[in-house]
N, C-alpha and C positions, 0 to 999 in steps of 0.2 A: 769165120764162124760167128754168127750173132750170139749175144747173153743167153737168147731164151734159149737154145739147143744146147744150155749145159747144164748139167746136174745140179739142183740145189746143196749144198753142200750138210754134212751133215751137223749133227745140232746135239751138242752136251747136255744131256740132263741131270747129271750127277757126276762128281770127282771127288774121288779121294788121294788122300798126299799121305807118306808116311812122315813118321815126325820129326825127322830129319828134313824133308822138303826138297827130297834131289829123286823121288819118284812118285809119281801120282800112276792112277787108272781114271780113265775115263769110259764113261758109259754112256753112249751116242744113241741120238733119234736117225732113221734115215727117212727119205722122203718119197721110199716104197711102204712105210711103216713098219719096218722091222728097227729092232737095237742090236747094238753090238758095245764091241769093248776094246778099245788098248792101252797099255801100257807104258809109258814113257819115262825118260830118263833128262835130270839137266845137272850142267857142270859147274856150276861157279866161276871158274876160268873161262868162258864161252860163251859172257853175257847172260848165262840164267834164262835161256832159249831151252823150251822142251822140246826132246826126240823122242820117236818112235824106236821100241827097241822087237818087240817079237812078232811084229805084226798080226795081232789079232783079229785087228780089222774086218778081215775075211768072213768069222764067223758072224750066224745070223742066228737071232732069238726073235721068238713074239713079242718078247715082253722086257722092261726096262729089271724086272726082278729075277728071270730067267738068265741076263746078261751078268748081271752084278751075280749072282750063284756059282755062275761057270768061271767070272774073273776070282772070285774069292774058292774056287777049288784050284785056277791054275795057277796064281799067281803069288809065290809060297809072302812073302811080306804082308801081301792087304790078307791072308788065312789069319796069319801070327794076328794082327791088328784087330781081326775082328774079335778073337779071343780075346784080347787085352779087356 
């Protein structure tokens, strides 16, 4: 399979970390022009390599503020954060 027949990968435009720094969200461009959003988790023990923990991936927004909405009503830490 040649480069060009694969999917541009997608493209962060915003992350946030809580203040501890073992979860961020990221807020993704895709290269349909839609955003989305996931969630990830890193160990300490494990080299400090982030994972994907709920796969949000999936969902699709218009808009980069749309995405950040839905991560900040589903994802109870960055809610608490944003009140702070």
């Amino acid at each position: 399979m040649s480069n060009s027949s694969k999917a541009a990968p997608d493209r962060v435009v915003v992350s946030f970390e809580n203040y501890y720094g073992d979860y961020c969200v990221d807020i993704f461009f895709r290269a349909d022009g839609t955003f989305g959003f996931e969630e990830c988790r890193r160990d300490p023990e494990d080299g400090a390599s982030w994972r994907s923990l709920h796969r949000y991936s999936g969902l699709v927004f218009g808009s980069a503020q749309e995405a950040i909405a839905k991560a900040r009503a589903t994802v109870a830490w960055l809610s608490e954060d944003a009140r702070r």
